[in-house]
C-alpha positions, 0 to 999 in steps of 0.5 A, spaced: 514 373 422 515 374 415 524 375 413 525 382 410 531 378 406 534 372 404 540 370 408 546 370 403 553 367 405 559 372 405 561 370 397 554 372 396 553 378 399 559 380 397 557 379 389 551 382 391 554 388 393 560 389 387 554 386 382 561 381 380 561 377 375 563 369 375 568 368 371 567 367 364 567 369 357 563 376 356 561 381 351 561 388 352 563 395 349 568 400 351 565 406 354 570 410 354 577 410 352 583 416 353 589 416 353 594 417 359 601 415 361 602 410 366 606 410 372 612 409 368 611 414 363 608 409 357 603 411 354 596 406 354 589 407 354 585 407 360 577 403 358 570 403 361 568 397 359 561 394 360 560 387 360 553 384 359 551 378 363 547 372 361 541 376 362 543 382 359 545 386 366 551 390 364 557 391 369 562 396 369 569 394 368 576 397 367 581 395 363 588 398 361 592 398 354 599 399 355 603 401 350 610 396 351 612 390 347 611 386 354 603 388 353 603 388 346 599 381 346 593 384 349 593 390 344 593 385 339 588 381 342 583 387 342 584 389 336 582 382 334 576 382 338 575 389 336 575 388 329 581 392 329 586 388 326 588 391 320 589 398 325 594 393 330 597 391 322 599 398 320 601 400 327 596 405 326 591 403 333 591 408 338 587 409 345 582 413 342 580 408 336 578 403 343 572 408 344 565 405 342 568 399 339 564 393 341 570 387 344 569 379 347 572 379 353 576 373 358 573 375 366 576 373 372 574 376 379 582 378 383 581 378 390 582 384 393 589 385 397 591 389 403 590 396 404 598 399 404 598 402 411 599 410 408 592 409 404 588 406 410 586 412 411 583 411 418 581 403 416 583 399 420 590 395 419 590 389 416 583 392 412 583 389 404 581 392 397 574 389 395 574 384 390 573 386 383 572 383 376 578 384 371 579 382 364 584 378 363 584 377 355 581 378 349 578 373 344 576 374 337 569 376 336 566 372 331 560 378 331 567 382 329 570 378 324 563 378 319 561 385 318 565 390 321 565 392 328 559 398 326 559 402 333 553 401 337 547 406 335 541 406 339 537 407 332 532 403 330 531 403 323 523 402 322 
């Protein structure tokens, strides 16, 4: 009898369900980038960023700057990476200039913690967030570096 599928361990299935990528460096763009206040008030840029695998399969990932001097660093490192570093300079980059900017990034998968008990929401006590894929920093991208960062176009000049 021939199997419908191939057994997995529960790491890979659990790859497979959330599409995580291993840890690693990654290109990407930001998708999407708007302007929010945080919990506390401060004011930070909430991204959809799309990483794209060595087969050039994308994976969705968001991804927080906070405007605080604690988080500077990883303003900074975006803009490095975004090709942003004189708007960082001039103290002129905001979250909307995040949008469509193309970034490489430093991935890890965070395990999911326990659920709180006032958000089971009728899950079982002890029940825990799935694991995901988060951006832990950002690097200069040398593509960035050279030629401006240009957003991308789906044009192709012929």
């Amino acid at each position: 009898m021939n199997s419908l599928y191939k057994p997995l361990n529960e790491e890979e299935v659990m790859q497979a369900r959330f599409n995580l990528l291993p840890d690693g460096e990654y290109d990407g763009l930001v998708t999407a980038s708007i302007r929010k206040n945080s919990s506390t008030g401060n004011t930070m840029a909430d991204m959809n960023v799309k990483l794209f695998d060595k087969n050039g399969e994308s994976h969705d990932v968001r991804d927080f700057l906070i405007f605080t001097d604690k988080m500077l660093w990883k303003i900074k490192h975006f803009c490095d990476s975004s090709g942003q570093a004189k708007e960082y300079s001039n103290g002129a980059f905001t979250p909307e200039l995040a949008n469509n900017q193309r970034i490489r990034a430093v991935v890890c998968k965070q395990v999911g913690g326990e659920i709180p008990m006032d958000k089971l929401n009728g899950k079982p006590f002890g029940s825990k967030y799935p694991d995901k894929n988060v951006i832990q920093d950002y690097l200069p991208n040398s593509m960035n570096s050279v030629g401006g960062n240009e957003p991308f176009n789906d044009v192709v000049p012929f």
